[in-house]
C-alpha positions in Angstrom: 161.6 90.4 60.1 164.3 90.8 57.5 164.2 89.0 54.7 167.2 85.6 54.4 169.7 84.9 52.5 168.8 82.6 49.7 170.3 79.7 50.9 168.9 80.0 54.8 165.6 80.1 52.9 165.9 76.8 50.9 167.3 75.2 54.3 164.6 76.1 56.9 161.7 75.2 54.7 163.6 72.4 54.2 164.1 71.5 58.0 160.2 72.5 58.4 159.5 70.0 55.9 161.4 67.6 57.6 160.3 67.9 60.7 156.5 68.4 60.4 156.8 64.8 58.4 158.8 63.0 60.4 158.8 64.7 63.9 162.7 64.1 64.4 165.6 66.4 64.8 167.6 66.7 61.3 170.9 67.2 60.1 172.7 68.5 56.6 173.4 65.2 55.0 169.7 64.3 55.1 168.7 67.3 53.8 171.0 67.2 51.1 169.7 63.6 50.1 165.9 63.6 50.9 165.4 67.0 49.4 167.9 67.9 46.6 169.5 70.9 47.9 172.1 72.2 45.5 174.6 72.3 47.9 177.1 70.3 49.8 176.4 69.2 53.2 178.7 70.9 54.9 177.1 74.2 52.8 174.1 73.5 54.2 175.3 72.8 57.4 177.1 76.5 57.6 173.2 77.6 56.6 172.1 75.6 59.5 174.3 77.2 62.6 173.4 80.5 60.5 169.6 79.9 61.3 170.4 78.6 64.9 172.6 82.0 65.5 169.4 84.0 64.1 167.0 81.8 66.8 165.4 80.0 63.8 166.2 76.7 64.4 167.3 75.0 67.9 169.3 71.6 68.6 167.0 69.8 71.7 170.1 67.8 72.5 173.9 68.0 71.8 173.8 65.1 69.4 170.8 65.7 67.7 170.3 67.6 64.5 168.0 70.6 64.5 164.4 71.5 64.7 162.5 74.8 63.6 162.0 77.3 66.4 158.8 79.2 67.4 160.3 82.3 65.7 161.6 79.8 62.9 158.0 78.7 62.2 156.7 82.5 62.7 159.5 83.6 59.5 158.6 80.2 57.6 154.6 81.6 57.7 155.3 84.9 56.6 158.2 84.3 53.9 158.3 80.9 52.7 154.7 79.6 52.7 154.1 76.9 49.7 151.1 76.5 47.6 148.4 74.6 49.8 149.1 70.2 49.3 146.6 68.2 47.7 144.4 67.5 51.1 143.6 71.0 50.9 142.3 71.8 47.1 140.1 67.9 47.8 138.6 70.0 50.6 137.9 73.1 48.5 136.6 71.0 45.1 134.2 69.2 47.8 132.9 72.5 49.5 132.3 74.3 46.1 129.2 71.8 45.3 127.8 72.1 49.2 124.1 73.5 49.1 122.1 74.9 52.0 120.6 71.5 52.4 120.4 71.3 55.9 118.1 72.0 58.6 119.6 74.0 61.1 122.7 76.1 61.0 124.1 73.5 63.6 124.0 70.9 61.2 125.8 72.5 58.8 129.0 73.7 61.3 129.2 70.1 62.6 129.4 68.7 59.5 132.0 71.4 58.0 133.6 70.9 61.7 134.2 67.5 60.9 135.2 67.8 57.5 137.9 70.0 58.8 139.2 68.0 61.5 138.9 64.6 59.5 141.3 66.5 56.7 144.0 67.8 58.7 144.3 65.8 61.8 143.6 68.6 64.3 141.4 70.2 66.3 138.7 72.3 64.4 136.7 75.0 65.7 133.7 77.2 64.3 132.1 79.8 65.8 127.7 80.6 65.3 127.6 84.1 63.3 126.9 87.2 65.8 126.7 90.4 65.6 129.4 92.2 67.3 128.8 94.6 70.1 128.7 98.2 70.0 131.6 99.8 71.6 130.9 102.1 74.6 130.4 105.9 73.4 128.9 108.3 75.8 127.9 107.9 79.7 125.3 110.1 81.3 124.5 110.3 85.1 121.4 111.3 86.0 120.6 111.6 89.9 117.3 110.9 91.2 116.6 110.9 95.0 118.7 108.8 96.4 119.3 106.4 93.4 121.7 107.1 90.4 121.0 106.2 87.1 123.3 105.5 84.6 122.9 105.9 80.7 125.2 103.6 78.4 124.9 104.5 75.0 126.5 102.3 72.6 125.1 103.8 69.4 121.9 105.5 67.7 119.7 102.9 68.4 121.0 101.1 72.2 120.9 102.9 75.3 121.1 100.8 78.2 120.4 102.1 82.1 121.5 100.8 85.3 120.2 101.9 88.5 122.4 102.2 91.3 122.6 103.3 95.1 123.6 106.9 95.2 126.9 107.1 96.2 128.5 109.9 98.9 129.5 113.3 96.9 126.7 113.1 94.6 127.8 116.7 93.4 130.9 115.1 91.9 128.8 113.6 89.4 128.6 116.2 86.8 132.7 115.9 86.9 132.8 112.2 86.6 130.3 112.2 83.5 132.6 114.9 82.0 135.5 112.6 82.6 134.2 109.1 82.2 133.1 110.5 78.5 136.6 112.6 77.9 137.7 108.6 78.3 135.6 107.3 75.8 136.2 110.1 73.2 140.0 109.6 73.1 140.6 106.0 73.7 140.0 103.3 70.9 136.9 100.6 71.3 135.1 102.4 74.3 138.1 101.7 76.9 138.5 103.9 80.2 141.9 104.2 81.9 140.4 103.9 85.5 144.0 104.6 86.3 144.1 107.7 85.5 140.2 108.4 87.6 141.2 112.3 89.4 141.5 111.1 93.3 138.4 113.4 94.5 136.4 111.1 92.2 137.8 108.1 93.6 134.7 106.6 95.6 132.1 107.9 93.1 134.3 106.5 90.2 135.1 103.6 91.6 131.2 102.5 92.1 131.1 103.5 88.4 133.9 101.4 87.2 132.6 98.0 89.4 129.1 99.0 87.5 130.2 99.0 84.4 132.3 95.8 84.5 129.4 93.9 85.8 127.7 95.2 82.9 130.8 94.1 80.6 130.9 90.6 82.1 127.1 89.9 81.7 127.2 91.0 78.4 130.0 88.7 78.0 128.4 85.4 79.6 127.5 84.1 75.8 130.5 84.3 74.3 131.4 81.2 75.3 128.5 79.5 73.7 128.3 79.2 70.4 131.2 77.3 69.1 130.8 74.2 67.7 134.2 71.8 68.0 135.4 68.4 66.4 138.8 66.2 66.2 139.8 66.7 70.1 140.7 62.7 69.7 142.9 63.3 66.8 145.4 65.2 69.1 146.0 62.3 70.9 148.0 61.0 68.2 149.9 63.8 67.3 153.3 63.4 69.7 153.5 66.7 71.4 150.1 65.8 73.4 151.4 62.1 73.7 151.1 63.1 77.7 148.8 63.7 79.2 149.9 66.5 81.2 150.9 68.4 77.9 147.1 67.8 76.5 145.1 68.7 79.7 145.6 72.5 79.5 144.2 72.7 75.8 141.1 70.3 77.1 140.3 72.2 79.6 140.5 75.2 77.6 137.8 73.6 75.1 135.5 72.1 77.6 135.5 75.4 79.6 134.8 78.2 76.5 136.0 77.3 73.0 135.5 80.5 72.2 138.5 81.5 74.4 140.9 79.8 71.8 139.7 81.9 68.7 141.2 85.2 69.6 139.9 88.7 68.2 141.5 89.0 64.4 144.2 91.8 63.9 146.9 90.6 65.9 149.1 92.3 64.4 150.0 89.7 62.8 147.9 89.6 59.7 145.3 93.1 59.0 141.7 93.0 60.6 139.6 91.0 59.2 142.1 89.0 57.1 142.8 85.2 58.2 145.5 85.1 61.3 148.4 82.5 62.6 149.1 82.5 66.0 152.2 80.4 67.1 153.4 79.0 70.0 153.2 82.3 72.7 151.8 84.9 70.2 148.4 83.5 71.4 146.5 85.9 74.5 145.9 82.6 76.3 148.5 80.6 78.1 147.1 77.0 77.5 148.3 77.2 73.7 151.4 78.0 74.4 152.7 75.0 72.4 149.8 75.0 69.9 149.3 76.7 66.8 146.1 78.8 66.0 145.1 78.8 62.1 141.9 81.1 62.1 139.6 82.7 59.0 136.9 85.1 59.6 133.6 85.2 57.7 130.5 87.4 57.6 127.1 87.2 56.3 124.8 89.8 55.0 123.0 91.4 58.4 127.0 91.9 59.8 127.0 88.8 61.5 130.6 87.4 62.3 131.7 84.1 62.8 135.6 82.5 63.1 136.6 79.3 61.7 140.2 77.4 63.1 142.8 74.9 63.1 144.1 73.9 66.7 147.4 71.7 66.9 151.0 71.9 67.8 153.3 74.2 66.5 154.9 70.9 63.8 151.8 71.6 61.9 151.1 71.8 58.2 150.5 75.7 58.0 149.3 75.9 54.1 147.4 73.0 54.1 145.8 74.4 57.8 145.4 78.1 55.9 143.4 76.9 53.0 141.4 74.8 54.7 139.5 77.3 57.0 140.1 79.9 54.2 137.6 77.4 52.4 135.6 76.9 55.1 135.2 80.3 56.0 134.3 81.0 52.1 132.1 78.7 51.6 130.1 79.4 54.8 130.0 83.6 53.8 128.4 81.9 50.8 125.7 80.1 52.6 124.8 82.5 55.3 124.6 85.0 52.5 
């Protein structure tokens, strides 16, 4: 996104300022006043229908002033970020004397859990350490009577087999293998395009593809463990969630598989590996899409990888939010290390 004029800058952070303090629609003369802007109102309000033709800020009624947009809050993250408040650096001084005092690694992510939500107001979310899994690299299929077995390898040192019922057209197998593993060779992270599966290897392929995504979703099944979470309550104060009905999607979502809120890092967004803001829509699931997603990866010494995050709606504090699990994330690759 291209960079703003000068002025639009010094207005929208302004009217993010406003708003994430106040939670009410603003206009130029109180921005003029509360925050000194070197300008005359009616400057600042030519800046303001500026950023509302650009789709940064939006007027919710006729009469009212204006209020930051998703794509308003998006350019404020990635151009006009402050240094992180006070809250923040409390948080950091208090996590840089932590020792590994406690018994179980539990303890320790409830506790920093807490600490997160109890700073910031919103919902906090840590994820236990685990390795991640190999991708998929090679498939063999090896026929034996009438059973076929099937040889996932997924790096030098895991092979997994499945034994299936021998399908019809048991000669087509050397063919599938050769395509099933042309797949694997030129698509990223071990994804097949079962899309593209030749049609004379459609019944063969397709007892392949329904074995393999078993496989996938039983690997899966403890993802969603692992993922300690703390501050639910304190949404219920923030006015975006004062219904219930706004609320129940995001409870649901956490009582169902936490770990379905901290989506893989490298969204584009921000480079693997880095910390990642999701706003509004950007996030995969559809249940944030009036939340905000503030997320920090950390690792410890045997490759283990765990994710540490800020829930709330999209009127957050974002550098405050960003330090914190920065922090948290940091002080944890410490630990664990």
């Amino acid at each position: 996104m291209e960079s703003l004029p000068r002025r639009q800058q010094e207005v929208l952070q302004a009217t993010v300022r406003h708003y994430v303090d106040t939670v009410e629609p603003v206009g130029s003369h109180i921005l003029v006043r509360r925050f000194g802007l070197p300008a005359s109102p009616a400057t600042v309000r030519s800046a303001m229908g500026a950023l509302e033709q650009r789709g940064l800020l939006t007027q919710p009624h006729t009469s009212a002033g204006r209020i930051p947009s998703q794509l308003g809050y998006r350019l404020y993250v990635d151009q006009l970020l402050p240094s992180p408040g006070a809250a923040a650096l409390q948080l950091e001084r208090e996590l840089a004397g932590i020792s590994l005092q406690w018994a179980a690694l539990d303890d320790l992510l409830q506790h920093l859990a807490r600490r997160l939500a109890d700073l910031t107001g919103l919902l906090s979310l840590i994820s236990r350490p685990r390795r991640p899994r190999p991708h998929l690299q090679e498939v063999r299929l090896v026929v034996s009577s009438d059973r076929l077995l099937v040889f996932l390898v997924q790096g030098a040192a895991l092979t997994t087999s499945l034994n299936l019922r021998l399908p019809g057209g048991s000669d087509q197998m050397p063919m599938l293998e050769r395509w099933t593993n042309e797949q694997l060779r030129n698509r990223p992270a071990g994804r097949i395009e079962w899309e593209r599966l030749p049609a004379q290897l459609g019944a063969s392929g397709g007892l392949l593809r329904q074995a393999l995504e078993s496989h996938a979703q039983l690997g899966r099944g403890g993802d969603f463990d692992g993922v300690v979470a703390a501050g639910l309550g304190g949404l219920l104060g923030q006015p975006e969630f004062s219904r219930t009905s706004s609320l129940l999607p995001l409870v649901q979502l956490v009582e169902s598989g936490p770990q379905q809120v901290l989506a893989p890092p490298g969204n584009g967004q921000t480079a693997e590996g880095a910390g990642s803001i999701w706003i509004g829509t950007e996030h995969p699931h559809t249940a944030l899409g009036q939340c905000s997603v503030v997320q920090a990866p950390y690792r410890t010494a045997d490759g283990s990888r765990g994710q540490v995050a800020l829930v709330g709606p999209m009127r957050m504090a974002y550098a405050t939010a960003r330090a914190a699990v920065d922090s948290v994330a940091t002080i944890l690759q410490r630990l664990l290390n």
